[in-house]
mmCIF file of the N, C-alpha and C atoms, coordinates in Angstrom:
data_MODEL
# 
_entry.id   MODEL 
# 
loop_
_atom_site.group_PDB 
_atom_site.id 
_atom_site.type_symbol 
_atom_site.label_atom_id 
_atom_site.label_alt_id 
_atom_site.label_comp_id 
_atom_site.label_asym_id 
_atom_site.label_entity_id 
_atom_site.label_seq_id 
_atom_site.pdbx_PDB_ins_code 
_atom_site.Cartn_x 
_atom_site.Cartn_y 
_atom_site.Cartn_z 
_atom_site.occupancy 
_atom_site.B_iso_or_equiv 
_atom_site.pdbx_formal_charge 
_atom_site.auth_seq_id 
_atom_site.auth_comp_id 
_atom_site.auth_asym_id 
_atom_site.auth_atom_id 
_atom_site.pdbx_PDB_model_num 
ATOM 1   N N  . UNK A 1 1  ? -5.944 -69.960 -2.566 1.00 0.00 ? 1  UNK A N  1 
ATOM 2   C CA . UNK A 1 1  ? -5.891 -68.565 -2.977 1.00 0.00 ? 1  UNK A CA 1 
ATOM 3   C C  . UNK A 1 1  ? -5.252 -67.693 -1.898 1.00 0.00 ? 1  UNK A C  1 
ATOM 4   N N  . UNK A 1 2  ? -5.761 -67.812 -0.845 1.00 0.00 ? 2  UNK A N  1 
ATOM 5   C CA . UNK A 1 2  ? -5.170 -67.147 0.491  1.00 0.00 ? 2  UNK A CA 1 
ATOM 6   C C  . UNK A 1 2  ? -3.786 -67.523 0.825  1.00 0.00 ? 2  UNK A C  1 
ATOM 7   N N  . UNK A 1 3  ? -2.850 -68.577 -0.115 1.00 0.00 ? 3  UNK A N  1 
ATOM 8   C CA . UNK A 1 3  ? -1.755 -68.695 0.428  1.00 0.00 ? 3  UNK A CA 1 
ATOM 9   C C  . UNK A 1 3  ? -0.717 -68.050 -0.477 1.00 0.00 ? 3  UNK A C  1 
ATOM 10  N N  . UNK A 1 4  ? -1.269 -68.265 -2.116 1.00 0.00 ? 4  UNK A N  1 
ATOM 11  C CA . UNK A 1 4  ? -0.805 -67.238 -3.067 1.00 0.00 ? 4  UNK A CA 1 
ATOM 12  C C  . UNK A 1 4  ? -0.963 -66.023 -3.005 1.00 0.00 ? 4  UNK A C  1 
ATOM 13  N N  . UNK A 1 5  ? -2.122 -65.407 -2.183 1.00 0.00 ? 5  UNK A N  1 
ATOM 14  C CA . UNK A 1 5  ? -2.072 -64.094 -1.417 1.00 0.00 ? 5  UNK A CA 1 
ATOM 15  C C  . UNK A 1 5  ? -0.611 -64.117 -0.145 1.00 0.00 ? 5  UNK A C  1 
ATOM 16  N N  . UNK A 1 6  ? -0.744 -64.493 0.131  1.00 0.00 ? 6  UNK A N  1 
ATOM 17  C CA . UNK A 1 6  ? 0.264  -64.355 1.520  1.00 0.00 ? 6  UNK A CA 1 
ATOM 18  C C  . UNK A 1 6  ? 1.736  -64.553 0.565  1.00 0.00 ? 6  UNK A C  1 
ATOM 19  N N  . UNK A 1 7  ? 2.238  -65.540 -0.001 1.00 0.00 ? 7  UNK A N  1 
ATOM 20  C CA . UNK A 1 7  ? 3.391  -65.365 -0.689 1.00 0.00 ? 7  UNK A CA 1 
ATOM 21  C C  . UNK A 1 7  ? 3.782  -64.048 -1.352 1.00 0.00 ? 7  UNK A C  1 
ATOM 22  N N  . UNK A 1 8  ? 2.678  -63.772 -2.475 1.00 0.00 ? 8  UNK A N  1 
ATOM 23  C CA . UNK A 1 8  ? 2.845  -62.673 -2.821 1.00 0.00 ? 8  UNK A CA 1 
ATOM 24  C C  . UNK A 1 8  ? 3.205  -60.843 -2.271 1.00 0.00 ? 8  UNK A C  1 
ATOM 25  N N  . UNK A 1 9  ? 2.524  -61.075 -1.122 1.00 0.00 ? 9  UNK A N  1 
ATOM 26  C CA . UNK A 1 9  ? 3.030  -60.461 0.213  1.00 0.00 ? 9  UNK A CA 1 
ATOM 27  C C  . UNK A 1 9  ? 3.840  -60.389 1.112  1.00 0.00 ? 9  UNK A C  1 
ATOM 28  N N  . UNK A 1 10 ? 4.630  -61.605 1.315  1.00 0.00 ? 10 UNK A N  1 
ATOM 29  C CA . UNK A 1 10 ? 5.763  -61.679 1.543  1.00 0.00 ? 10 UNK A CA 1 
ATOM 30  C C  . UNK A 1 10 ? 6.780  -61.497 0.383  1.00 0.00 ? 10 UNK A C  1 
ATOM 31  N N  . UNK A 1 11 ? 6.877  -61.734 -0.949 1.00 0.00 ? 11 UNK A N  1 
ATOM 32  C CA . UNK A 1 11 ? 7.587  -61.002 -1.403 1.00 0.00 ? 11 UNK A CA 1 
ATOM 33  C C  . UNK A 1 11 ? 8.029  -59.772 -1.685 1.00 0.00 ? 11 UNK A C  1 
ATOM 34  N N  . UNK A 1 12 ? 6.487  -59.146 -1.954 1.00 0.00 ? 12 UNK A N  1 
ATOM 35  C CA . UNK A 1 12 ? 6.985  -57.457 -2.110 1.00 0.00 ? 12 UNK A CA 1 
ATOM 36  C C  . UNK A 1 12 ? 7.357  -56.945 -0.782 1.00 0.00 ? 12 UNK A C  1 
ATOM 37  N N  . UNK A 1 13 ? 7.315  -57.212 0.450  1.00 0.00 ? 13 UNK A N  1 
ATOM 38  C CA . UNK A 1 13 ? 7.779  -56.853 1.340  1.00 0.00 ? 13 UNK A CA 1 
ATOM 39  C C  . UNK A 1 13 ? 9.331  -57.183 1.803  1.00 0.00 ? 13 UNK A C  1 
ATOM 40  N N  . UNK A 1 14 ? 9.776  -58.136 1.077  1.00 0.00 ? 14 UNK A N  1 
ATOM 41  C CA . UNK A 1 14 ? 11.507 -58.668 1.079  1.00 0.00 ? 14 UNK A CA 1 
ATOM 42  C C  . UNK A 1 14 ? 12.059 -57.523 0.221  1.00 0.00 ? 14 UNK A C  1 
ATOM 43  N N  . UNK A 1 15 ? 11.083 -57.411 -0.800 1.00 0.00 ? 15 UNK A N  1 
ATOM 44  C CA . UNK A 1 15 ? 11.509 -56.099 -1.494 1.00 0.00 ? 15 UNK A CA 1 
ATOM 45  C C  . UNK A 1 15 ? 12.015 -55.018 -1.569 1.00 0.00 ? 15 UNK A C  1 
ATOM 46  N N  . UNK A 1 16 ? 10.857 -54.565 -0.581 1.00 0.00 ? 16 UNK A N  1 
ATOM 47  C CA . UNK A 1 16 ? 11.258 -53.657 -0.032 1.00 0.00 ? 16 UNK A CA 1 
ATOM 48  C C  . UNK A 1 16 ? 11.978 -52.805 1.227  1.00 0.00 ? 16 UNK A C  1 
ATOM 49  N N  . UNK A 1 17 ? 12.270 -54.558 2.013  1.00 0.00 ? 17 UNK A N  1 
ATOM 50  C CA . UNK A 1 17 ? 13.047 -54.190 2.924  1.00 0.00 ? 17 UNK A CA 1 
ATOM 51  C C  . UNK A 1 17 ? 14.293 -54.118 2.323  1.00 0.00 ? 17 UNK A C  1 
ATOM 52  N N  . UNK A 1 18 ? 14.734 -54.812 1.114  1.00 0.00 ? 18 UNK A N  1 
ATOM 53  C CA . UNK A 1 18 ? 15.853 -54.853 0.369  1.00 0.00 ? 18 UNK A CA 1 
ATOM 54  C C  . UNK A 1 18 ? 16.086 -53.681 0.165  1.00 0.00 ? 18 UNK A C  1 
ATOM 55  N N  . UNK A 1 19 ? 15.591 -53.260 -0.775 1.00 0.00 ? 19 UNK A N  1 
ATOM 56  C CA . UNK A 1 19 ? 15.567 -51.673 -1.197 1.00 0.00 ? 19 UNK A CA 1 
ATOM 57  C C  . UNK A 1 19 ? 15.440 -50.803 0.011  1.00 0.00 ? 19 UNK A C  1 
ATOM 58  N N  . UNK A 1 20 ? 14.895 -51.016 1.356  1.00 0.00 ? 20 UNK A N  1 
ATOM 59  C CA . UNK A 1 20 ? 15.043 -49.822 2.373  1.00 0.00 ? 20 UNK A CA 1 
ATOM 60  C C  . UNK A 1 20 ? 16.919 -49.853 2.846  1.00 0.00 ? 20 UNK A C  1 
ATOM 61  N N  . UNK A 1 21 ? 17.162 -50.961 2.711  1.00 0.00 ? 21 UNK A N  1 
ATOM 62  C CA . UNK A 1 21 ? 18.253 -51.616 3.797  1.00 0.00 ? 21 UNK A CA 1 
ATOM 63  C C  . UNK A 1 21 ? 19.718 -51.173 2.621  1.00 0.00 ? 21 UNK A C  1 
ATOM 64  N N  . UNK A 1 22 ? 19.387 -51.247 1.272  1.00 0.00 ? 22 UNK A N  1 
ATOM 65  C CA . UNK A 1 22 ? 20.595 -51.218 0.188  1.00 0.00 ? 22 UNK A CA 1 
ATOM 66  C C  . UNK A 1 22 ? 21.183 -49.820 0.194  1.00 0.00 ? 22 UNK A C  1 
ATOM 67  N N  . UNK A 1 23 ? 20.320 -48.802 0.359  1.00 0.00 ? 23 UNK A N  1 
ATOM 68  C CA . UNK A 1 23 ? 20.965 -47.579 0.805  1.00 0.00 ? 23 UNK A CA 1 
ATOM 69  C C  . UNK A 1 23 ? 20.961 -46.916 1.854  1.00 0.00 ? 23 UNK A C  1 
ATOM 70  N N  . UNK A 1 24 ? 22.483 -46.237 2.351  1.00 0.00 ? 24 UNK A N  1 
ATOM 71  C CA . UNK A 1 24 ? 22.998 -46.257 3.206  1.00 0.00 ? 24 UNK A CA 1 
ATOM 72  C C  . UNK A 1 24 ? 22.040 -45.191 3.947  1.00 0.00 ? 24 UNK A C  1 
ATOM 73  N N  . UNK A 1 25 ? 22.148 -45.245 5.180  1.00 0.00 ? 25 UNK A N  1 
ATOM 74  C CA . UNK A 1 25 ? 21.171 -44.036 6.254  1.00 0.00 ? 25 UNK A CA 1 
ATOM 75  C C  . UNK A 1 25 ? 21.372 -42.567 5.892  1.00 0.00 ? 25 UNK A C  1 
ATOM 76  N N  . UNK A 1 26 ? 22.850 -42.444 5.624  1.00 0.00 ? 26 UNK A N  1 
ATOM 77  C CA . UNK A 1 26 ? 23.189 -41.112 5.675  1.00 0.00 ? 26 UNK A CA 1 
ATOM 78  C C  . UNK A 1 26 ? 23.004 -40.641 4.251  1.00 0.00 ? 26 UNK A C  1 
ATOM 79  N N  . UNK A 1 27 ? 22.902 -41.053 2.987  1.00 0.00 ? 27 UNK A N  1 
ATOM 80  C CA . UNK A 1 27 ? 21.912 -41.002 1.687  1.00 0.00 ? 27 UNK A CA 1 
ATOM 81  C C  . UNK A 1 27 ? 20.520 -40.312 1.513  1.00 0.00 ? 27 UNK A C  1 
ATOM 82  N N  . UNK A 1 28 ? 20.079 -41.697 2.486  1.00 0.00 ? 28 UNK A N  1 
ATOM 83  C CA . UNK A 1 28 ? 18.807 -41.242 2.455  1.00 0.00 ? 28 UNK A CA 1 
ATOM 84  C C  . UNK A 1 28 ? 18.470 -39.604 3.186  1.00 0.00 ? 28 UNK A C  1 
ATOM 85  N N  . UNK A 1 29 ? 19.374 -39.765 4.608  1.00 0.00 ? 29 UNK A N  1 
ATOM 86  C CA . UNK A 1 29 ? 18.685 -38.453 5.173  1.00 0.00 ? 29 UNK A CA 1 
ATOM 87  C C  . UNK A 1 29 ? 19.513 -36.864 3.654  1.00 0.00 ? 29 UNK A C  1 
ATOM 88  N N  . UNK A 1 30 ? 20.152 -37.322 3.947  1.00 0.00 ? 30 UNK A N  1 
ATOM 89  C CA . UNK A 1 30 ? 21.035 -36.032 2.761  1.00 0.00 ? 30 UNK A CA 1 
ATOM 90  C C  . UNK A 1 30 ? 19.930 -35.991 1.434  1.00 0.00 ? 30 UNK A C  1 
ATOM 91  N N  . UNK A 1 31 ? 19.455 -36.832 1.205  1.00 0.00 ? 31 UNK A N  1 
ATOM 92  C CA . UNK A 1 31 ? 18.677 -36.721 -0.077 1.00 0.00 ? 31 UNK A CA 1 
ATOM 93  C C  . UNK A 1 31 ? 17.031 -35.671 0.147  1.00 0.00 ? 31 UNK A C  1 
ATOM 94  N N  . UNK A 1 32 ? 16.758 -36.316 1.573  1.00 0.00 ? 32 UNK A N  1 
ATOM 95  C CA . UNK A 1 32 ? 15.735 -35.341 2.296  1.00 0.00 ? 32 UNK A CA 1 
ATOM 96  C C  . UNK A 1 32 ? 15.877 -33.862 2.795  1.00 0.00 ? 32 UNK A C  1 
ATOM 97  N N  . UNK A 1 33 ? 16.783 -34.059 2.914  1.00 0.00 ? 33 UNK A N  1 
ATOM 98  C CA . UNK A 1 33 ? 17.383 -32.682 3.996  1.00 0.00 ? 33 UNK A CA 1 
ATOM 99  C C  . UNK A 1 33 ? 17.579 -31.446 2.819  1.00 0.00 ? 33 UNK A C  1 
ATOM 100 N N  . UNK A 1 34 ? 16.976 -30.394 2.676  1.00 0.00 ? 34 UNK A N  1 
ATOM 101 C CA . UNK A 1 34 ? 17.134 -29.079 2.158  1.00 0.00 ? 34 UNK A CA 1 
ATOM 102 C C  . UNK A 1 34 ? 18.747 -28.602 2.434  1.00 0.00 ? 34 UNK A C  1 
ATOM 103 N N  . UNK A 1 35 ? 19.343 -27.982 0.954  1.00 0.00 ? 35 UNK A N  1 
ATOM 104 C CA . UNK A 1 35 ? 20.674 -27.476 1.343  1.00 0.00 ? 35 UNK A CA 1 
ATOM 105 C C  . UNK A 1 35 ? 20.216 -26.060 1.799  1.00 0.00 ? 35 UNK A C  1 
ATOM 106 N N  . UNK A 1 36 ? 21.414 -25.954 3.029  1.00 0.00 ? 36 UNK A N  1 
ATOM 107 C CA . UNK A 1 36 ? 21.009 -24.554 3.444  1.00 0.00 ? 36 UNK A CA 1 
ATOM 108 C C  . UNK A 1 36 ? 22.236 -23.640 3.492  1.00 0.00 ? 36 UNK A C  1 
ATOM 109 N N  . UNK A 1 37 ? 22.864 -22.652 2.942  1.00 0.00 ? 37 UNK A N  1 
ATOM 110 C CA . UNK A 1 37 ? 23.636 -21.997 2.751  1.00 0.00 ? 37 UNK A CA 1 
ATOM 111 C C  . UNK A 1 37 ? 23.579 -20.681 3.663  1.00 0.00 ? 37 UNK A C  1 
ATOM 112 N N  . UNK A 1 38 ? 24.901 -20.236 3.561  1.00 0.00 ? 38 UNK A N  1 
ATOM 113 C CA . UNK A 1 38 ? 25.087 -18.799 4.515  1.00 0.00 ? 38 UNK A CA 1 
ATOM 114 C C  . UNK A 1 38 ? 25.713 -18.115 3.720  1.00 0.00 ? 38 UNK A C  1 
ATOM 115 N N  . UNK A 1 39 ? 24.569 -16.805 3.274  1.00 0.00 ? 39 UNK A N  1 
ATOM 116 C CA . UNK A 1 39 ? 24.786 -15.981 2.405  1.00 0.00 ? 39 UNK A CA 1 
ATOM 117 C C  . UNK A 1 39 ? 25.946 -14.674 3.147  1.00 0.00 ? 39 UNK A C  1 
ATOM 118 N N  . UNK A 1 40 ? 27.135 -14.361 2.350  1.00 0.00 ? 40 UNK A N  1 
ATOM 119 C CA . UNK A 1 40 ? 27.695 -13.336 3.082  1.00 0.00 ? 40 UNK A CA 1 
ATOM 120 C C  . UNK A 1 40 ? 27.979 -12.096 1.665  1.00 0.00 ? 40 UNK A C  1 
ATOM 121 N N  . UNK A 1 41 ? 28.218 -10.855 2.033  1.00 0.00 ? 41 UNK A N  1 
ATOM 122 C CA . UNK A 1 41 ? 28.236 -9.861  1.433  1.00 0.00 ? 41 UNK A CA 1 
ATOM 123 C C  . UNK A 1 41 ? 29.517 -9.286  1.235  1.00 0.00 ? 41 UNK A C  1 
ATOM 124 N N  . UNK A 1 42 ? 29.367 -8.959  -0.054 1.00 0.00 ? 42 UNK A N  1 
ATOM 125 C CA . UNK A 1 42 ? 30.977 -8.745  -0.535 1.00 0.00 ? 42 UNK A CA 1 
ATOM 126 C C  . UNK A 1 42 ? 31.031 -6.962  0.091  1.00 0.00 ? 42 UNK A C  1 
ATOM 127 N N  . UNK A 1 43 ? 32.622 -6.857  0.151  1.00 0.00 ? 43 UNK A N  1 
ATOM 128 C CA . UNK A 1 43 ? 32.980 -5.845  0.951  1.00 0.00 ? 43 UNK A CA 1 
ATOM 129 C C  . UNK A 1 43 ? 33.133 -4.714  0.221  1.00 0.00 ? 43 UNK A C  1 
ATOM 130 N N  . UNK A 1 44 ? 33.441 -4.881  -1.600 1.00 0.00 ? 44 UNK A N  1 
ATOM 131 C CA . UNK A 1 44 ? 33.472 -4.317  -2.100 1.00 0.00 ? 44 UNK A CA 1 
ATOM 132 C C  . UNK A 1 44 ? 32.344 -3.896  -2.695 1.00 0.00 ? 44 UNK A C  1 
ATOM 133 N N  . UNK A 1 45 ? 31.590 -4.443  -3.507 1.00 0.00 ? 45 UNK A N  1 
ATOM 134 C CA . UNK A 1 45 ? 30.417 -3.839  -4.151 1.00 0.00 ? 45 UNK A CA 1 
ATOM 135 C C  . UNK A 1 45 ? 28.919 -4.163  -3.530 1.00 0.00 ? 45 UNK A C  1 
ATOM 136 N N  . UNK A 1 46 ? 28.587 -5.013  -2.231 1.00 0.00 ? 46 UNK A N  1 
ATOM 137 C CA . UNK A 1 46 ? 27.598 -5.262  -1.560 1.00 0.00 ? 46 UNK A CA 1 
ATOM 138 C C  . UNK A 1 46 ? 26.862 -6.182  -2.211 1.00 0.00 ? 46 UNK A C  1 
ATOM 139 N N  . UNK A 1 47 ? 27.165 -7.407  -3.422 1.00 0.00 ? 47 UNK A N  1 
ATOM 140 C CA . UNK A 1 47 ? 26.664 -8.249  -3.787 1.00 0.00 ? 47 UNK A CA 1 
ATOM 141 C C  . UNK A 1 47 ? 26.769 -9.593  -2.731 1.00 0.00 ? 47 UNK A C  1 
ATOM 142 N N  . UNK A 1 48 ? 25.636 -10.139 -2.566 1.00 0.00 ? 48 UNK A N  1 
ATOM 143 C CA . UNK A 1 48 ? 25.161 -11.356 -1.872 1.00 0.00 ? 48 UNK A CA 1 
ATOM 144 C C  . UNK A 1 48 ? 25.909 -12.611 -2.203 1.00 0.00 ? 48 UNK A C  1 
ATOM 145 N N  . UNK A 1 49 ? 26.338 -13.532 -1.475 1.00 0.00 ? 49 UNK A N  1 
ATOM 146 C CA . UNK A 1 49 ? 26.950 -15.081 -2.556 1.00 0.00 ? 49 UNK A CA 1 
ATOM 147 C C  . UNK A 1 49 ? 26.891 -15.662 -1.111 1.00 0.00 ? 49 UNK A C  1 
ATOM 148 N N  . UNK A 1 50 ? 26.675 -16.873 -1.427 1.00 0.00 ? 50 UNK A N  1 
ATOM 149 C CA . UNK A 1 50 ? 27.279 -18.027 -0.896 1.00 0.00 ? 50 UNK A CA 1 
ATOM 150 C C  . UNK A 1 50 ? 28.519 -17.844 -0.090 1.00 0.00 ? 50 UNK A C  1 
ATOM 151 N N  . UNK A 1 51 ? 28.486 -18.558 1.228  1.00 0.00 ? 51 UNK A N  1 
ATOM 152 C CA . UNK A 1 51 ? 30.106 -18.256 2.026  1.00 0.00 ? 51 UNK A CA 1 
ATOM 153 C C  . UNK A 1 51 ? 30.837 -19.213 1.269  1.00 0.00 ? 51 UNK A C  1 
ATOM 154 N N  . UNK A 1 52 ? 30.327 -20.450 0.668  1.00 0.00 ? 52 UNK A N  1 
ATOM 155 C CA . UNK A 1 52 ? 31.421 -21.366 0.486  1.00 0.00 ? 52 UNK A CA 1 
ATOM 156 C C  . UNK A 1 52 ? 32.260 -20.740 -0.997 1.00 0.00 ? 52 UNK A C  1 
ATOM 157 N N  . UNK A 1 53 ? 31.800 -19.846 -1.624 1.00 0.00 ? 53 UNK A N  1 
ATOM 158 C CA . UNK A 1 53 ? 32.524 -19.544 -2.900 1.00 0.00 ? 53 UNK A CA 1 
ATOM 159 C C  . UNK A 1 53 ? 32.616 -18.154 -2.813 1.00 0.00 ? 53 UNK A C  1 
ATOM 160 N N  . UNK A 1 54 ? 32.934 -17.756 -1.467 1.00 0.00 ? 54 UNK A N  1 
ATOM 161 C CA . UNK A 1 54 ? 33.409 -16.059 -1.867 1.00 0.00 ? 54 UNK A CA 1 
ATOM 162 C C  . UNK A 1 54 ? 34.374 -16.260 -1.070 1.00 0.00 ? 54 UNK A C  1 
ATOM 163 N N  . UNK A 1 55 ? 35.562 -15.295 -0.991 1.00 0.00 ? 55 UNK A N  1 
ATOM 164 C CA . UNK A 1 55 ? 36.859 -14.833 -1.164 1.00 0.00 ? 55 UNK A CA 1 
ATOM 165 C C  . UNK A 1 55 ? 37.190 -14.198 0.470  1.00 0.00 ? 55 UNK A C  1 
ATOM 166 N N  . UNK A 1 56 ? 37.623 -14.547 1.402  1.00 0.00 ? 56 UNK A N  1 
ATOM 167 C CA . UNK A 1 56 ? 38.040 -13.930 2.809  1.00 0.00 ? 56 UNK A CA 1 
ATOM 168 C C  . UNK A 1 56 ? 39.196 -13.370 3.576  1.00 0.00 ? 56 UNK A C  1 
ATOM 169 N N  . UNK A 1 57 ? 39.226 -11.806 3.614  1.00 0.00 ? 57 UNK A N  1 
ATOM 170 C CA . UNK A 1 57 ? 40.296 -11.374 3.882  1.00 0.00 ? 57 UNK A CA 1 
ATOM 171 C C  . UNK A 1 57 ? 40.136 -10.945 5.644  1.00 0.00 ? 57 UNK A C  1 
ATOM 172 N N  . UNK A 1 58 ? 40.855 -11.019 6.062  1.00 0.00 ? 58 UNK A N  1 
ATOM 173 C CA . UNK A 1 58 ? 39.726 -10.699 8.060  1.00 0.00 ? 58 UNK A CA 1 
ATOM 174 C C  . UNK A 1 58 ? 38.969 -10.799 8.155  1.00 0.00 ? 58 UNK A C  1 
ATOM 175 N N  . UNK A 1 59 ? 37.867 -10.148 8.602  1.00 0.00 ? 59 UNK A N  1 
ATOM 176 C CA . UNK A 1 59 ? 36.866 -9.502  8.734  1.00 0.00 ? 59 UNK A CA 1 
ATOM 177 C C  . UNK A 1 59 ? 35.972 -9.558  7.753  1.00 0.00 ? 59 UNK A C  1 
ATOM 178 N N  . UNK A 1 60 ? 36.318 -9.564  6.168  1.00 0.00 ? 60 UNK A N  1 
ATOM 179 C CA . UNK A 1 60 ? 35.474 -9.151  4.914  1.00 0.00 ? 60 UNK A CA 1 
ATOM 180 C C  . UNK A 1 60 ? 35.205 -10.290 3.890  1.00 0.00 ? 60 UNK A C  1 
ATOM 181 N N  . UNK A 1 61 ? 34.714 -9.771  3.514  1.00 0.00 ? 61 UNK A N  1 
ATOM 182 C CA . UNK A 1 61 ? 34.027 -11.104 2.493  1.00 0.00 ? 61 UNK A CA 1 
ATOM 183 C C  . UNK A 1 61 ? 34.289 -10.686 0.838  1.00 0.00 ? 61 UNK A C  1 
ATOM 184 N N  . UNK A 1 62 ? 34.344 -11.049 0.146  1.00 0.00 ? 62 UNK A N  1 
ATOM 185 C CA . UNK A 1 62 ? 34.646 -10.965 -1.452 1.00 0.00 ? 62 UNK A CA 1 
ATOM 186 C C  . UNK A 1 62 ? 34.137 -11.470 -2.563 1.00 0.00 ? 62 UNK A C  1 
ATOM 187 N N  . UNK A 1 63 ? 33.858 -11.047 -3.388 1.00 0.00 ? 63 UNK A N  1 
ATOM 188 C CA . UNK A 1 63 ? 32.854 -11.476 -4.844 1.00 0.00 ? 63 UNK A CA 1 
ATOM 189 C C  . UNK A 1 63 ? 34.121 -12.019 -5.237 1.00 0.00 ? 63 UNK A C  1 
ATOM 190 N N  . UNK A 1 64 ? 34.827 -11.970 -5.628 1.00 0.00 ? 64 UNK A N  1 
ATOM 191 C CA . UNK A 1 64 ? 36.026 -11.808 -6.533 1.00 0.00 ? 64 UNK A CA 1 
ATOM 192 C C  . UNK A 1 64 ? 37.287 -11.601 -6.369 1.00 0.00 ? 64 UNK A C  1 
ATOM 193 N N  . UNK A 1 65 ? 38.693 -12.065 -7.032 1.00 0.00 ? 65 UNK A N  1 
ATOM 194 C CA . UNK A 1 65 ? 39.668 -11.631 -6.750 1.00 0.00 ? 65 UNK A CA 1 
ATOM 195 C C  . UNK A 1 65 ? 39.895 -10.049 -6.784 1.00 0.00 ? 65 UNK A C  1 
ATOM 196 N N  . UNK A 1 66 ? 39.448 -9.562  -7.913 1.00 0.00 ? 66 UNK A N  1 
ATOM 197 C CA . UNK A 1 66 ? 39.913 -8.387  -8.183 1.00 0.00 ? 66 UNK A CA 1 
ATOM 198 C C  . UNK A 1 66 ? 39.207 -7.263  -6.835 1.00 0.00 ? 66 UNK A C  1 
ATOM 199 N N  . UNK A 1 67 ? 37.687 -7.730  -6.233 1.00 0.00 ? 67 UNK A N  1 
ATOM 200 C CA . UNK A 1 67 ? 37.694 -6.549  -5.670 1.00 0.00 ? 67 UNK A CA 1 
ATOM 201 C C  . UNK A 1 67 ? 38.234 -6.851  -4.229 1.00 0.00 ? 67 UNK A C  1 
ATOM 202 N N  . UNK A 1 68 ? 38.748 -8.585  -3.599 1.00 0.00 ? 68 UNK A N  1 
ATOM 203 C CA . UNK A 1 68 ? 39.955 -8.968  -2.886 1.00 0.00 ? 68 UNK A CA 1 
ATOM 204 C C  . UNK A 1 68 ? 41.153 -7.934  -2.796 1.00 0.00 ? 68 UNK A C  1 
ATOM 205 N N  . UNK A 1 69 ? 41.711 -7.632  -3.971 1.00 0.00 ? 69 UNK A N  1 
ATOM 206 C CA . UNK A 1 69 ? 42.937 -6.929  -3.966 1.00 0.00 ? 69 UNK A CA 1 
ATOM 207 C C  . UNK A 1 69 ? 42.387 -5.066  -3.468 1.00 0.00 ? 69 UNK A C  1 
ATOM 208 N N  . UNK A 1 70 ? 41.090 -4.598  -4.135 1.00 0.00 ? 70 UNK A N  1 
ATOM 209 C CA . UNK A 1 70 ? 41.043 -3.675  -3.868 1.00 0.00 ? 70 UNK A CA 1 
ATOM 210 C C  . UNK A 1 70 ? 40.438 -3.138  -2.434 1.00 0.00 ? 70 UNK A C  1 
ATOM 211 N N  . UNK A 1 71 ? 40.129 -4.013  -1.712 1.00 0.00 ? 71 UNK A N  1 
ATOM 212 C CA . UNK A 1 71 ? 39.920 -4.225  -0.421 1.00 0.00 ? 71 UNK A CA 1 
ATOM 213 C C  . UNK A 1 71 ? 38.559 -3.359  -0.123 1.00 0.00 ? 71 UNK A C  1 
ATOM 214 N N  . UNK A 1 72 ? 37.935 -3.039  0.845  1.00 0.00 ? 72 UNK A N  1 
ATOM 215 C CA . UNK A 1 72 ? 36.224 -2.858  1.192  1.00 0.00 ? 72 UNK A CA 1 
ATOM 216 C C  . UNK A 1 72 ? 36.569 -1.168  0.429  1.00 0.00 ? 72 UNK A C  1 
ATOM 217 N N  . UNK A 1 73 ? 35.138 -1.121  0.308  1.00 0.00 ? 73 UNK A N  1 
ATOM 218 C CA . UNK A 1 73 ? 35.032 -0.232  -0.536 1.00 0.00 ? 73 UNK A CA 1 
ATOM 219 C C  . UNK A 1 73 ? 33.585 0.647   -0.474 1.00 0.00 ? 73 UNK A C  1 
ATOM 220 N N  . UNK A 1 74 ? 32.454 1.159   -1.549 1.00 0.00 ? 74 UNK A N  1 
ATOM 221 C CA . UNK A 1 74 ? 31.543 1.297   -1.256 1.00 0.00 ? 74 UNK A CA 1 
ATOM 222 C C  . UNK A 1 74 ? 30.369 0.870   -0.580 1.00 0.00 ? 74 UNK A C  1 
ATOM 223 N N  . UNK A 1 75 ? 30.138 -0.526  -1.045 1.00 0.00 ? 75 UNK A N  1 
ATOM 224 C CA . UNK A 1 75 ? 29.726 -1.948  -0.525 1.00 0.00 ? 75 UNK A CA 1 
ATOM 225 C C  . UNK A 1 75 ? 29.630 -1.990  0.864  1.00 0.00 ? 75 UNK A C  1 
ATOM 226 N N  . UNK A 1 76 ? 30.938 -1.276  1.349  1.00 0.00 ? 76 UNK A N  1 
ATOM 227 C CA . UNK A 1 76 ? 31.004 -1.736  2.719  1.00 0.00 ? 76 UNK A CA 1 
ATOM 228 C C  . UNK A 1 76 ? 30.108 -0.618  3.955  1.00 0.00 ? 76 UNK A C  1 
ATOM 229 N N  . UNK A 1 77 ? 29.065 -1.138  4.472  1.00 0.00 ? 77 UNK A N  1 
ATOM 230 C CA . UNK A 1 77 ? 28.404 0.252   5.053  1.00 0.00 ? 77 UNK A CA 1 
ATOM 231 C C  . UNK A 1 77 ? 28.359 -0.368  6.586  1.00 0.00 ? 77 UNK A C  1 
# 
């Protein structure tokens, strides 16, 4: 009984070294790791977004093309 215990224990543990070892390090930590974003403020109307999807002219930041073209504005304090 104690040796069909021990087999059985050594398998789920091949197991799961399998499964620790099959995905890659940098997976795992990215899957843990919280996304963290840098919120920037548009120049024109003072709405909040994400840096990676707003619009950059110098200095300023942008919701949008259109208020891009109309350059800082109220928004901007």
């Amino acid at each position: 009984m104690i040796r069909l215990i021990f087999w059985i224990a050594i398998v789920f543990a091949a197991i799961w070294l399998w499964r620790k070892f099959k995905t890659p390090a940098r997976a795992r930590r990215e899957d843990n790791k919280p996304a963290s974003l840098t919120m920037v403020r548009c120049a024109q109307c003072g709405v909040h977004l994400p840096e990676d999807s707003a619009l950059r002219r110098d200095s300023h930041w942008y919701c949008s093309q259109p208020h891009l073209e109309q350059g800082p504005g109220n928004g901007a304090r």
